[in-house]
C-alpha positions in Angstrom: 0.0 0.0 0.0 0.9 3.4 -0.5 0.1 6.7 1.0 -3.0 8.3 -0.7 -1.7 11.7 -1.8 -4.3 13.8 0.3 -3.1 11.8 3.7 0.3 12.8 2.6 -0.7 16.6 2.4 -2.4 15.6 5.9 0.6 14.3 8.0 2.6 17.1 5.9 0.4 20.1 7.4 0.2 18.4 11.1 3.9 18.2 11.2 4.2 22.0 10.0 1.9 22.8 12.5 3.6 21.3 14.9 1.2 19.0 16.2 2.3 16.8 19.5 1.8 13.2 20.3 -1.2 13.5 22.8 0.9 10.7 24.8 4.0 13.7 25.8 1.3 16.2 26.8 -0.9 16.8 29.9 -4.7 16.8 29.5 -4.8 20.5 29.4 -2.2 21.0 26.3 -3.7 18.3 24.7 -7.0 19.8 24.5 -6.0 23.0 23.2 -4.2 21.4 20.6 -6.9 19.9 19.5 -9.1 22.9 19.6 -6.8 24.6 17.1 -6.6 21.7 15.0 -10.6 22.2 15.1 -10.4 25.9 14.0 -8.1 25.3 11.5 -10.1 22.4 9.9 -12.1 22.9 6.7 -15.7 24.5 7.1 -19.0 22.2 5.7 -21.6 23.5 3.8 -24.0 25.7 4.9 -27.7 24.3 6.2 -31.0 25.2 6.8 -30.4 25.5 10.9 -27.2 24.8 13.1 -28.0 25.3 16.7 -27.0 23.7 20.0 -29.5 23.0 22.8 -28.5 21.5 26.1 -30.5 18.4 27.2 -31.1 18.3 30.7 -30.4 14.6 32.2 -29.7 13.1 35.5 -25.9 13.2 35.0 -26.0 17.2 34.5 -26.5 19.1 30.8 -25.5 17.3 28.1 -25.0 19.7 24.7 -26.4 18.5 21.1 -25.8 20.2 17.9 -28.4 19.6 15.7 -28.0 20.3 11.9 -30.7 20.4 9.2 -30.4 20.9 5.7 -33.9 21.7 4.7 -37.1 22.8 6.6 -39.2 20.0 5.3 -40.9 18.0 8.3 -40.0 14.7 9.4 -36.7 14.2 8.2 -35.0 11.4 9.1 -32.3 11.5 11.9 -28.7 10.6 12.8 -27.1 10.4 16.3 -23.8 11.1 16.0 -20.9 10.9 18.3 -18.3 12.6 17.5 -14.2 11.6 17.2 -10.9 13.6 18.7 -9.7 10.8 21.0 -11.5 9.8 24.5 -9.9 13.0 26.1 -9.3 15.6 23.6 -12.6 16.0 20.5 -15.4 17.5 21.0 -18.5 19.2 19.0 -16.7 21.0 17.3 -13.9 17.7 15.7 -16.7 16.5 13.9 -18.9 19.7 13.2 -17.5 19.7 8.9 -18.4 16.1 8.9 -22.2 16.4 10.3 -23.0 19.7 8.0 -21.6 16.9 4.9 -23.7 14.6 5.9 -27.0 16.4 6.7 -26.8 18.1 3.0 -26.0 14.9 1.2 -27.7 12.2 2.5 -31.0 14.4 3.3 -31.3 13.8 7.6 -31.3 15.7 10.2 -28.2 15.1 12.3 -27.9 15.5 16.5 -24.3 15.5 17.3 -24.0 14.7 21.1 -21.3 16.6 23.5 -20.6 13.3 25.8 -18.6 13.2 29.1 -14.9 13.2 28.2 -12.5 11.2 31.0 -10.2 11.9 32.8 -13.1 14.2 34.6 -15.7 11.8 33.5 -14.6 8.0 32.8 -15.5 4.7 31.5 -19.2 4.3 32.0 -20.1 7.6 31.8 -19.8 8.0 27.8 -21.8 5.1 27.3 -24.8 6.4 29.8 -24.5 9.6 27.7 -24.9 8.3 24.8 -27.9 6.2 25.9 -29.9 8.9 27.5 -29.2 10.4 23.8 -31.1 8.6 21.9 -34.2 8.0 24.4 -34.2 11.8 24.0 -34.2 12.0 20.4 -36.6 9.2 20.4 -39.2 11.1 22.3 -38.0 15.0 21.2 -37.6 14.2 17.4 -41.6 14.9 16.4 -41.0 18.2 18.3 -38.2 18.7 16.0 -39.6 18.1 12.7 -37.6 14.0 12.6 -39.3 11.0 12.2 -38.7 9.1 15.2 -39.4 5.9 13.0 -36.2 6.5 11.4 -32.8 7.0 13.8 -29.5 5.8 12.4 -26.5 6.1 14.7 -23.0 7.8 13.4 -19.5 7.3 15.2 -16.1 8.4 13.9 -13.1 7.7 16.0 -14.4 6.5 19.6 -17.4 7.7 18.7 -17.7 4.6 16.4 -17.2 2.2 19.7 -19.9 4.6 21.4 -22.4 4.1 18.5 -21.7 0.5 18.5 -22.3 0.3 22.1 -25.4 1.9 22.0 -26.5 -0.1 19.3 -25.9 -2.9 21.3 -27.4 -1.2 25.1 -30.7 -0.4 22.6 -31.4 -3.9 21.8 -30.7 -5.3 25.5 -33.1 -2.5 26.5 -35.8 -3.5 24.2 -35.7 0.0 22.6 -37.3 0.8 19.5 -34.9 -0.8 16.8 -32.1 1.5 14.9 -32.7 1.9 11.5 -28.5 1.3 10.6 -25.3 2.3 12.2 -22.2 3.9 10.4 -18.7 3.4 11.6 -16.0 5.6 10.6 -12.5 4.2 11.7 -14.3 3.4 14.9 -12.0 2.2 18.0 -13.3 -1.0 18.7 -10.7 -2.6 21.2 -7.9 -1.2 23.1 -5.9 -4.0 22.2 -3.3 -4.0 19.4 -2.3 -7.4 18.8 0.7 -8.2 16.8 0.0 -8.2 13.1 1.8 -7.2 9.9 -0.3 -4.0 10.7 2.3 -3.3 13.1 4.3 -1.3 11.0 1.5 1.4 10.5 1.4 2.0 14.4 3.8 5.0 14.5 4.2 8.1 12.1 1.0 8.0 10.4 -1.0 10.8 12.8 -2.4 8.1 15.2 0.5 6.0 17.1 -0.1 2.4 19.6 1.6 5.0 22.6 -1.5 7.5 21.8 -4.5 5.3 21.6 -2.9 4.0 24.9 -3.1 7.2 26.4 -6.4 7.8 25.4 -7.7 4.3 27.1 -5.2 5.3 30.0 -7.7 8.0 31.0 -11.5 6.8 29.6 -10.5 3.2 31.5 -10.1 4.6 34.9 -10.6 1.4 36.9 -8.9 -2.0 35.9 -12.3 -4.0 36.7 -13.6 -2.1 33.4 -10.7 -2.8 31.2 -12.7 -5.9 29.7 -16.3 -4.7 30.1 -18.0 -5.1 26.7 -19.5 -1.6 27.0 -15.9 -0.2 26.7 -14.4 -2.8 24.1 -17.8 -3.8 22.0 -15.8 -6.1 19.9 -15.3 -8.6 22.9 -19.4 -8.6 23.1 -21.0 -12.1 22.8 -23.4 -11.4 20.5 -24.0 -9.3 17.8 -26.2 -11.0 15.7 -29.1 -8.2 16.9 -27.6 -5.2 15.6 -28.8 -3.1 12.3 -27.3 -3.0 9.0 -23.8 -1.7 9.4 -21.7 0.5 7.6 -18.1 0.4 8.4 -15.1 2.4 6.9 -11.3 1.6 7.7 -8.2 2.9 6.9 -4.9 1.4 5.8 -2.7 2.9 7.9 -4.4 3.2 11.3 -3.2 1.2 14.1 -7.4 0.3 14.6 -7.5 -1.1 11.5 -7.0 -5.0 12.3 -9.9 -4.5 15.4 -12.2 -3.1 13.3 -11.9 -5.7 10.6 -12.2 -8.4 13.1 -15.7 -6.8 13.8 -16.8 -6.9 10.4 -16.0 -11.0 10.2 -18.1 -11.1 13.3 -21.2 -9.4 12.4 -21.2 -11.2 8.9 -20.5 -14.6 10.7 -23.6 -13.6 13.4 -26.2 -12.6 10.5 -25.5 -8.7 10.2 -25.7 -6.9 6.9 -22.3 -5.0 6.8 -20.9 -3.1 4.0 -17.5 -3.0 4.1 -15.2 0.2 2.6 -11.6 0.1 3.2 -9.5 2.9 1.8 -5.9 1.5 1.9 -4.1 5.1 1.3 -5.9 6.9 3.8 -5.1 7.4 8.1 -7.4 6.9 10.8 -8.0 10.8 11.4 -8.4 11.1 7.4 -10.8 8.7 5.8 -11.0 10.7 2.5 -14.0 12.0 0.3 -14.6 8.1 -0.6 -15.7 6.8 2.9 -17.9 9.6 3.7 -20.0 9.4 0.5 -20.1 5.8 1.1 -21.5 6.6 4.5 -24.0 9.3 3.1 -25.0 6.3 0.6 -25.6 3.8 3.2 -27.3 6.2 5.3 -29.4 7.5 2.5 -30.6 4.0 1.3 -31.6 2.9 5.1 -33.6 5.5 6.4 
């Protein structure tokens, strides 16, 4: 495999930026790092209505960004949870990718500001993201969405928080998901040794950061294998929706989230499949997005 060119411009502009390992910075540099990288980032198009509205829930306010492209009622919805790493995204990481999907695939889109460790850890994302979707289930007719029709989005961690939730939803005998999209989701905290190994360091996402990350979501060693923080190690699968699931060739998750893929297929699950082998875990490319906006578009 070789680099794609546009995740060589990538890794070119981080390293002119000089952009740190999150793993030889505190929690406080790392974040603003990661803020800049934010308002530095490329803008999506423009909508109908971006606002943010804060959710009241047991657990304190939890923020939502809801994008809609058009004011026709009853769109369909996504949940999305956005990337950035356990510790350092936020609404604003993933704010160009919701605006791109809103205006392409025609849905309405509620990004959700979880409970980031080390201040909140391992369970308190997962909570979050379940009182999420209970409160778009019941708020989406007051919102013009059809609460008939709820995907749920993840890029980054926020692909192992929408699988978890996918999974909570059905143990909870909630109203079924419509589909799920995956975007270089982090599945497992475990890297096992595979030729993979060689993509682990310099390609924006190292083995010593995703280990940092866990080091602070996983605050308690009881948790470390709890299914609701490593979804791949989950029993059973076989009740989750259609899945759509984008991974990258170099990205130290990729070998997890392929392992997933074999498991839904071998457990009955629809999954489509898009690997982009010149493309990094914090770049996916133009490719796996419109394949998400396809998938999304042709299940809701």
């Amino acid at each position: 495999m070789k680099l794609s060119r546009r995740s060589r411009d990538y890794l070119m502009g981080l390293k002119q930026a000089g952009v740190r390992p999150v793993d030889q910075m505190s929690v406080t540099l790392a974040r603003q790092q990661q803020r800049a990288i934010d308002l530095e980032s490329p803008n999506g198009p423009d909508l109908q209505e971006v606002r943010d509205i804060v959710v009241r829930c047991p657990a304190g306010d939890l923020p939502i960004r809801l994008y809609r492209p058009t004011s026709e009622d009853m769109l369909p919805c996504c949940l999305h949870f956005p990337g950035g790493g356990w510790v350092t995204g936020s609404l604003e990481t993933d704010d160009a990718l919701c605006r791109t999907v809103a205006r392409y695939a025609g849905v309405g889109v509620a990004s959700v500001g979880w409970r980031r460790p080390p201040e909140h850890a391992f369970p308190a994302a997962p909570l979050d993201a379940l009182y999420a979707v209970r409160w778009l289930a019941d708020a989406a007719p007051d919102l013009d969405l059809d609460p008939g029709r709820i995907a749920v989005m993840g890029r980054c961690v926020g692909g192992n928080l929408a699988l978890t939730l996918a999974q909570m939803a059905a143990f909870e005998r909630m109203p079924g998901l419509s589909c799920l999209a995956l975007l270089a989701p982090v599945v497992d905290w475990e890297l096992p040794s595979t030729p993979n190994q060689q993509f682990w360091d310099g390609y924006g996402l190292s083995a010593a950061e995703l280990n940092w990350q866990w080091s602070h979501y996983i605050a308690h060693p009881a948790d470390r294998e709890h299914a609701l923080a490593r979804p791949l190690r989950a029993e059973d699968l076989s009740h989750l929706p259609p899945v759509f699931l984008a991974t990258a060739g170099f990205d130290p998750c990729r070998d997890a989230a392929e392992r997933l893929a074999v498991r839904l297929r071998n457990q009955g699950v629809a999954v489509t499949h898009q690997f982009v082998p010149g493309a990094v875990h914090h770049h996916l490319g133009n490719s796996a997005v419109t394949g998400a906006i396809e998938f999304l578009a042709a299940n809701l």
